[in-house]
DRENPATOR-164285 format. One record per residue: x, y, z of N, C-alpha, C in turn. Coordinates in steps of 0.02 Angstrom, whole numbers, padded with zeros to 5 digits, always signed. Last residue first. Layout:
<pts>
XYZXYZXYZ...
</pts>
This chain:
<pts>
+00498-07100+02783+00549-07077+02823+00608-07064+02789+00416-07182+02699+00379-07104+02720+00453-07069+02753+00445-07272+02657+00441-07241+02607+00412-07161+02634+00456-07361+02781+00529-07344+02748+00508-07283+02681+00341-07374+02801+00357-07335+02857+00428-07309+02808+00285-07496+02723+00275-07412+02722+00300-07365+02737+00391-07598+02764+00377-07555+02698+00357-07506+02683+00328-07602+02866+00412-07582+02861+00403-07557+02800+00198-07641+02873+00215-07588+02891+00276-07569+02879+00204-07766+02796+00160-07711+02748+00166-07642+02808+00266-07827+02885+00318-07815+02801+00275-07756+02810+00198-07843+02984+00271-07811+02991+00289-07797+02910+00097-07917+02937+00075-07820+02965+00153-07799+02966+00152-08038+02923+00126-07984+02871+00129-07931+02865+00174-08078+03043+00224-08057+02995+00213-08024+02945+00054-08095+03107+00086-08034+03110+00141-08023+03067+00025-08203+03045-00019-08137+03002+00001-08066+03070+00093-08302+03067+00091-08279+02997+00061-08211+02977+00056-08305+03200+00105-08286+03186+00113-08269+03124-00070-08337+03197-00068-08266+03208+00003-08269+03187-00054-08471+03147-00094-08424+03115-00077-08349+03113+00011-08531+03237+00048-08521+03177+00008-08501+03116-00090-08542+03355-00019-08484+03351+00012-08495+03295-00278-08567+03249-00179-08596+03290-00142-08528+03309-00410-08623+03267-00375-08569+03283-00315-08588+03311-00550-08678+03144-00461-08692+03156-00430-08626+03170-00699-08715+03151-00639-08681+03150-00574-08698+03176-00865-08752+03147-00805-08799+03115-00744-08740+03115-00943-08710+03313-00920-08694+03222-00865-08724+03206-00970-08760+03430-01023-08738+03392-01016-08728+03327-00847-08795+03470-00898-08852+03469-00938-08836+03442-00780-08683+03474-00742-08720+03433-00801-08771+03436-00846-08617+03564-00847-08585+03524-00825-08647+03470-00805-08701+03697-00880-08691+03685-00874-08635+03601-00656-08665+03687-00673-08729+03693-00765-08731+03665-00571-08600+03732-00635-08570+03664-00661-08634+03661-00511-08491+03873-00523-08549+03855-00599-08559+03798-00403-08390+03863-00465-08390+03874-00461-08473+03847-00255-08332+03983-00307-08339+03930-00375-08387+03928-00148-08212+04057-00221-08253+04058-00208-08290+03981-00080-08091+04167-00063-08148+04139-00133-08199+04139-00027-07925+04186-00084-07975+04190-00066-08023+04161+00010-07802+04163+00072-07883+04180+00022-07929+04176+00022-07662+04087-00042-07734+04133+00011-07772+04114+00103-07533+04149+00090-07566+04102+00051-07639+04144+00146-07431+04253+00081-07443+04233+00045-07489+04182+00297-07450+04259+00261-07469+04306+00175-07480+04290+00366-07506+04084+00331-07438+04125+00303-07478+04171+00476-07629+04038+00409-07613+04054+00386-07539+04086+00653-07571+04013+00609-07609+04062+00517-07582+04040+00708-07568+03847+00684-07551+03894+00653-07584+03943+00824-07568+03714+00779-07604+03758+00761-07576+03829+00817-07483+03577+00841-07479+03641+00793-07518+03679+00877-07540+03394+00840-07537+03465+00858-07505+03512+00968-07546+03297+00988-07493+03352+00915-07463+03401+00933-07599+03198+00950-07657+03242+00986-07593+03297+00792-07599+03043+00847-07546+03092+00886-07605+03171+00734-07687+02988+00810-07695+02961+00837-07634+03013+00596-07773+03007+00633-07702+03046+00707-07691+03025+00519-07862+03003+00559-07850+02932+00584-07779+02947+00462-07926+03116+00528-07970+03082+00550-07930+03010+00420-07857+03238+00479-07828+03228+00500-07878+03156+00286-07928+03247+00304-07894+03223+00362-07856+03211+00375-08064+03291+00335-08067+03235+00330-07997+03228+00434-08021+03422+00490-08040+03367+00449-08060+03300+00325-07972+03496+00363-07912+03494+00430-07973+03422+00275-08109+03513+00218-08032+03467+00286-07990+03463+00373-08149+03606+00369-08183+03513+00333-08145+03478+00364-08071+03708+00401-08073+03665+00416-08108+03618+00230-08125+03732+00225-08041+03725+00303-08027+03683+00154-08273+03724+00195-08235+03758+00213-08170+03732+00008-08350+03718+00033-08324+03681+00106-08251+03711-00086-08497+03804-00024-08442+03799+00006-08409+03740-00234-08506+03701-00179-08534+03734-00136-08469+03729-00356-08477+03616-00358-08515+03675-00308-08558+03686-00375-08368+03534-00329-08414+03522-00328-08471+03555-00538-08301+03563-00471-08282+03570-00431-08378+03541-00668-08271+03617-00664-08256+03549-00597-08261+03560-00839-08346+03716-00726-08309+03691-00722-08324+03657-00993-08314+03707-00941-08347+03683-00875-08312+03695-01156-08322+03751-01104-08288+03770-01031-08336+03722-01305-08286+03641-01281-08330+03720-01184-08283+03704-01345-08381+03465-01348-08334+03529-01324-08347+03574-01331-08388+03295-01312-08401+03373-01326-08353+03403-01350-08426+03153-01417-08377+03230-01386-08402+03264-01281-08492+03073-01309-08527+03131-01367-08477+03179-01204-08370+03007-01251-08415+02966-01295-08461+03030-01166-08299+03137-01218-08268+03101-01262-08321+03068-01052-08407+03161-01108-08384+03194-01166-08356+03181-00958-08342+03024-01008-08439+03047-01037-08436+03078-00947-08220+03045-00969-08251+02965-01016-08327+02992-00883-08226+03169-00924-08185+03162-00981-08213+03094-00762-08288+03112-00779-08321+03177-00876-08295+03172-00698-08199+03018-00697-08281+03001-00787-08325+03073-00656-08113+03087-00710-08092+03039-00756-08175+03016-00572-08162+03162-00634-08152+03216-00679-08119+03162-00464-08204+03088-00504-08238+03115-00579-08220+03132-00453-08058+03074-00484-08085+02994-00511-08159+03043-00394-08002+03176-00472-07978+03126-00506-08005+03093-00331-08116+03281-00324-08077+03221-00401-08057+03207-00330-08129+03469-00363-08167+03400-00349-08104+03348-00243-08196+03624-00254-08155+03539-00285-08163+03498-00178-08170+03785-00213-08214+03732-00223-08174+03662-00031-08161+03857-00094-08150+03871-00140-08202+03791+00125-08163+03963+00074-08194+03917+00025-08170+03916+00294-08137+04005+00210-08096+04008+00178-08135+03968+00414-08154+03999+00380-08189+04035+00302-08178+04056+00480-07995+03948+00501-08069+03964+00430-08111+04034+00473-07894+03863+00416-07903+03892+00403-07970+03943+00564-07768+03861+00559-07809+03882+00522-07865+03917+00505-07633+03702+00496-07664+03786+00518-07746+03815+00605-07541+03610+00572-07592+03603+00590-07612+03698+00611-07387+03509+00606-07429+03590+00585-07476+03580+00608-07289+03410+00677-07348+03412+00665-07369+03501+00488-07223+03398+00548-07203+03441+00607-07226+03462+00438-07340+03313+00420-07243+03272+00492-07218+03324+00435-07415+03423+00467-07434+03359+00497-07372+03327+00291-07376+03489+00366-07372+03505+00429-07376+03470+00213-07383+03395+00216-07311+03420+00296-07324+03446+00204-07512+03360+00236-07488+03306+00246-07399+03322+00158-07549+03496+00228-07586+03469+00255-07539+03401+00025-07501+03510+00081-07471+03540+00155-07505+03533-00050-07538+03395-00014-07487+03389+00050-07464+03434-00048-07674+03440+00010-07659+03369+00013-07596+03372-00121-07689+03540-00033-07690+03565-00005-07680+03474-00222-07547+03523-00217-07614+03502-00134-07624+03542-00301-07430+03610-00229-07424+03585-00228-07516+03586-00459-07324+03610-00429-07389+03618-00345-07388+03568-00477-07200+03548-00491-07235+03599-00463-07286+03638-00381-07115+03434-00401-07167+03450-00418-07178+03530-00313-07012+03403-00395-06992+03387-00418-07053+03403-00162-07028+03376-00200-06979+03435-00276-06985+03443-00168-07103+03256-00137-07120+03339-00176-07082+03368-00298-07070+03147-00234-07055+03163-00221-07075+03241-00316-07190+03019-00343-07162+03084-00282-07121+03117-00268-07311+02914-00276-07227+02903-00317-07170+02965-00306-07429+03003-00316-07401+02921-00349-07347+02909-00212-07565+03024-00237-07509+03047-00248-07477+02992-00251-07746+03036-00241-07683+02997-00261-07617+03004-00234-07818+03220-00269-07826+03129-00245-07751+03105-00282-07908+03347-00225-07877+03301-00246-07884+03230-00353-07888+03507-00353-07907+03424-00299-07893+03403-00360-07983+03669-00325-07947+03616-00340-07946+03555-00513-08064+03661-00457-08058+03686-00430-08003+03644-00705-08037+03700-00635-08044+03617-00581-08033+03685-00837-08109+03696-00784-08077+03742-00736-08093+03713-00984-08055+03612-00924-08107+03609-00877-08064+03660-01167-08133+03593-01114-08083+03633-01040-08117+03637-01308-08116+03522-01260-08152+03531-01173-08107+03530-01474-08097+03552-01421-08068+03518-01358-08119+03535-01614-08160+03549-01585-08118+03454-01522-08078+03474-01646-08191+03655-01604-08253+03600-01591-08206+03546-01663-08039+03735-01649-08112+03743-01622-08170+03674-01652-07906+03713-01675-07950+03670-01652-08000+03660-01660-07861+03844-01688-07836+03814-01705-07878+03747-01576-07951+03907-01637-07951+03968-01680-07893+03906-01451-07914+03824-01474-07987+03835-01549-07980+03876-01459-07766+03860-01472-07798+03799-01495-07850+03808-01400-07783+03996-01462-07754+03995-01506-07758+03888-01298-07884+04016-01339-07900+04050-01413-07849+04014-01183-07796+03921-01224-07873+03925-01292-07904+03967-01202-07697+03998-01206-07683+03941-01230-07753+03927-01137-07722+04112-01172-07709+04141-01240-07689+04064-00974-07757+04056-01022-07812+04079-01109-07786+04080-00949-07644+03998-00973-07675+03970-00989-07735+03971-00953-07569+04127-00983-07542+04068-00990-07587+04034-00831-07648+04190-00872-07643+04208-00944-07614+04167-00717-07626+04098-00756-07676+04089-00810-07686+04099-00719-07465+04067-00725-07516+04039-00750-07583+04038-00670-07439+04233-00749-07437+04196-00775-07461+04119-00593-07603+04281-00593-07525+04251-00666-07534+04214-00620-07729+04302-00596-07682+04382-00583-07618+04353-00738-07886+04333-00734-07827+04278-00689-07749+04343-00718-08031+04360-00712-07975+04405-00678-07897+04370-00803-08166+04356-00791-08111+04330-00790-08062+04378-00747-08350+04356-00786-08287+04366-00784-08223+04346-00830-08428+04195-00770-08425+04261-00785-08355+04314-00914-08450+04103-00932-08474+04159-00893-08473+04221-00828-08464+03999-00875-08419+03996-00915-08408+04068-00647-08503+04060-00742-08512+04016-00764-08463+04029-00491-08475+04059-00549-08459+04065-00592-08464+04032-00350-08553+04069-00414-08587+04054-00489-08540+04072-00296-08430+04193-00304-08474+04147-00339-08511+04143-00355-08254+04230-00307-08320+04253-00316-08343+04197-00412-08113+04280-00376-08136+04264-00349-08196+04285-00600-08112+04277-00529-08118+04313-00481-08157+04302-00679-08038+04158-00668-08101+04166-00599-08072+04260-00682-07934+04063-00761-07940+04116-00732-07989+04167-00610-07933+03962-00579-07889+04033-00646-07884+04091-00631-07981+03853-00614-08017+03914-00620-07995+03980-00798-07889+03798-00708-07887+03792-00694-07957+03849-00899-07880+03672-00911-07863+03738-00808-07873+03753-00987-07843+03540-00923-07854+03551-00924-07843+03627-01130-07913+03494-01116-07881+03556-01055-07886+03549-01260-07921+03349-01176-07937+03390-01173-07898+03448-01407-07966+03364-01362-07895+03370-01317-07942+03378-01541-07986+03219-01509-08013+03283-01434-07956+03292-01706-07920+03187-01631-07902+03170-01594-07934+03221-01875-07918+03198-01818-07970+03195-01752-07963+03173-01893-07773+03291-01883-07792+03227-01845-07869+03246-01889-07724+03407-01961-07731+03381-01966-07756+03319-01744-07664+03428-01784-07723+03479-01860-07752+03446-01682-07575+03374-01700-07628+03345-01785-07689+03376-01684-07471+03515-01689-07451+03407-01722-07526+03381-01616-07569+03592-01682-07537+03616-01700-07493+03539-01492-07571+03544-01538-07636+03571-01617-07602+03557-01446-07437+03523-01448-07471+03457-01516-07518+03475-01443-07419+03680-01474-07365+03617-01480-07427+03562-01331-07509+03681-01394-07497+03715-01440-07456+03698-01223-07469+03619-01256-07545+03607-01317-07522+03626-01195-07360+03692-01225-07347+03610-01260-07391+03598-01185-07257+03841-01234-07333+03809-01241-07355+03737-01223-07144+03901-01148-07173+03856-01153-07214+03832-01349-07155+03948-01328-07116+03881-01264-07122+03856-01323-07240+04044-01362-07267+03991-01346-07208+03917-01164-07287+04126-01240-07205+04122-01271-07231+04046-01052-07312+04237-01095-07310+04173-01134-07272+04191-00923-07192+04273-00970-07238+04292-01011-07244+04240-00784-07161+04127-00830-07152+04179-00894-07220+04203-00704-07215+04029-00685-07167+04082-00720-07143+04140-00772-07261+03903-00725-07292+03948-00673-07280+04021-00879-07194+03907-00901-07280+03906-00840-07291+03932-00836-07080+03855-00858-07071+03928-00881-07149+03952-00802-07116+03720-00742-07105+03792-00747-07103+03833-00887-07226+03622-00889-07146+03660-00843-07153+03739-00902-07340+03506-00868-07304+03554-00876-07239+03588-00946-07439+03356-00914-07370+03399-00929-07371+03473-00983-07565+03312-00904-07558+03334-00898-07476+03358-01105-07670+03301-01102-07585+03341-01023-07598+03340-01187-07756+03192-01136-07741+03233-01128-07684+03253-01354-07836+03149-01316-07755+03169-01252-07778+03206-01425-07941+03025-01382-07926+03101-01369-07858+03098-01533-07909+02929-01538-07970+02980-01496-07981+03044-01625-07758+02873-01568-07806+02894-01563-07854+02924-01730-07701+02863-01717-07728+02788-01628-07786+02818-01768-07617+02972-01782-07660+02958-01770-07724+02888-01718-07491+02936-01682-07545+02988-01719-07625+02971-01803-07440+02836-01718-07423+02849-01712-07481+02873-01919-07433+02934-01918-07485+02854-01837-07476+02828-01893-07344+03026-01911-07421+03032-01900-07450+02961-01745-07250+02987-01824-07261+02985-01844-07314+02991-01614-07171+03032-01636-07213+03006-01696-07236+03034-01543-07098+03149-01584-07053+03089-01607-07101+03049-01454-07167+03188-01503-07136+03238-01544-07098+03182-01333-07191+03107-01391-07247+03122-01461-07217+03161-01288-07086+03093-01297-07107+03028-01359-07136+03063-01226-07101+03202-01241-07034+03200-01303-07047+03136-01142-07185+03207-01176-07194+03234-01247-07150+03236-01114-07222+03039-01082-07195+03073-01151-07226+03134-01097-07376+02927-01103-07311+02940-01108-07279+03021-01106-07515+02804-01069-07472+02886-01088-07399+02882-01143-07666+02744-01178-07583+02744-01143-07538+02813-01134-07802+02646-01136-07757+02707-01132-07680+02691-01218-07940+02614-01222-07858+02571-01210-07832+02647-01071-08075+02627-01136-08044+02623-01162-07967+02593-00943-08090+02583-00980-08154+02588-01052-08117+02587-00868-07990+02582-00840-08049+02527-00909-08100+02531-00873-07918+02687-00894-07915+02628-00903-07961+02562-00819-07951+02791-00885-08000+02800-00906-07974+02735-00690-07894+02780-00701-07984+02785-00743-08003+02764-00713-07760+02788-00671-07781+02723-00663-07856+02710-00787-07758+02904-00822-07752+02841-00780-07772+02794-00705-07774+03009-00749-07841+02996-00790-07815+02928-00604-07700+02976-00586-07744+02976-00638-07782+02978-00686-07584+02998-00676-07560+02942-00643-07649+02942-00723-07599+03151-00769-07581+03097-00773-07594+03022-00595-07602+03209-00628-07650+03199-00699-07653+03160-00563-07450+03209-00510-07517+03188-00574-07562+03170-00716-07360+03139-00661-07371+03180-00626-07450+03160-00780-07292+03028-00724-07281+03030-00682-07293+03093-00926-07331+03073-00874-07369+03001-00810-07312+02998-01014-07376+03161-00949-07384+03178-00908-07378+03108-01113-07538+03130-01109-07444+03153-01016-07448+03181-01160-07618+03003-01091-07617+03044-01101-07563+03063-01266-07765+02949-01272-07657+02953-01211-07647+03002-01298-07853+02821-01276-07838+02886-01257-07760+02865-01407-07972+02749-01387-07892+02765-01357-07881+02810-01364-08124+02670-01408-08095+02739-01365-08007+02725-01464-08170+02512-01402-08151+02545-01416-08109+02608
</pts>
């Protein structure tokens, strides 16, 4: 059975690809903090590493190798046969449609930029042992983190932050792209079994509009004293998606909109529900 080592185990996506990829392999999460204190014969007992943490100065400032975690981790492993995930993001890409892997890229917050410049120095570090995904939007189960202590703001938190204030945004005519947790746990599981390497999108690969996300999660909201609002000037209007076309040829998968749609309806019960027992 293959080992996988998740750094990162108390962030969103940490705790969502371990509660997936558990079912199938011996996974192991722990902190980053955790991982830097681990001994060659430690590391070595594993076959992939995912990195899901984060440091603020990765997303707020010029890069700098010490904000670098992937990169730290790369350069930890590099001497061991362990292959790396790279969560890398869209936001490397310029916004439009049908985007490949091969479209161009015009990474425009230090975010992206960081984590283009992150791909390039892993990949040139451990060429075929790693394999790098540019994820679209996620949406998946938040779990037990508090709002404020987060880095990154998913569109579920900021739909169920607004909600918390009876606002709901007019998001008319905005599209972008999406993949759920459990897909992209799904997606992650079949790549691994194959040793893939090289670059892939990780998303739905088609329009997904902002007000059908805003009427899937709203569907078990019994409050109807919304206030609709115009967009904030700073909000991304951006309009894209990715094209999975090279992902879907490498692994037998099925990615529909009447996937995600099912599995935001979910997050809406299993949040209304909660939300009604706390208020």
């Amino acid at each position: 059975m293959k080992r996988i080592l998740i750094i990162g185990k108390n962030s969103f996506v940490g705790k969502n690809l371990f509660f997936y990829l558990n079912e199938y392999f011996k996974v192991k999460k722990i902190s980053f903090y955790d991982f830097k204190r681990l001994k060659k014969n430690q590391i070595n007992k594993f076959d992939f590493v995912i990195n899901c943490s984060l440091l603020k100065k990765y997303t707020t400032k010029n890069y700098s190798e010490a904000n670098d975690i992937d990169l730290q981790i790369a350069k930890k492993i590099s001497k061991f046969p362990i292959r790396m995930i790279f969560l890398s993001s869209r936001k490397v890409y310029k916004s439009k449609n049908n985007i490949r892997e091969n479209s161009p890229l015009k990474p425009l917050c230090f975010y992206s930029k960081n984590k283009l410049k992150t791909e390039n120095k892993i990949t040139n570090l451990l060429n075929d042992k790693v394999l790098i995904l540019r994820i679209s939007n996620l949406i998946g189960k938040i779990y037990l983190r508090p709002y404020h202590r987060k880095i990154h703001h998913t569109f579920f938190d900021n739909f169920f932050g607004n909600i918390k204030k009876n606002i709901i945004f007019n998001n008319k005519n905005i599209y972008k792209d999406f993949i759920t947790t459990k897909k992209l746990g799904e997606i992650v599981r079949k790549l691994m079994i194959k040793k893939t390497y090289g670059v892939f999108n990780v998303s739905i690969g088609e329009k997904i509009y902002l007000d059908d996300m805003v009427s899937w999660l709203n569907y078990y909201n019994v409050n109807k004293n919304l206030k609709l609002k115009k967009l904030p000037k700073n909000f991304n209007k951006d309009c894209f998606y990715l094209n999975n076309s090279k992902l879907k040829n490498k692994i037998n998968i099925k990615i529909s909109k009447s996937d995600l749609k099912n599995f935001c309806i979910e997050l809406s019960r299993e949040f209304f529900s909660s939300y009604k027992l706390k208020v």
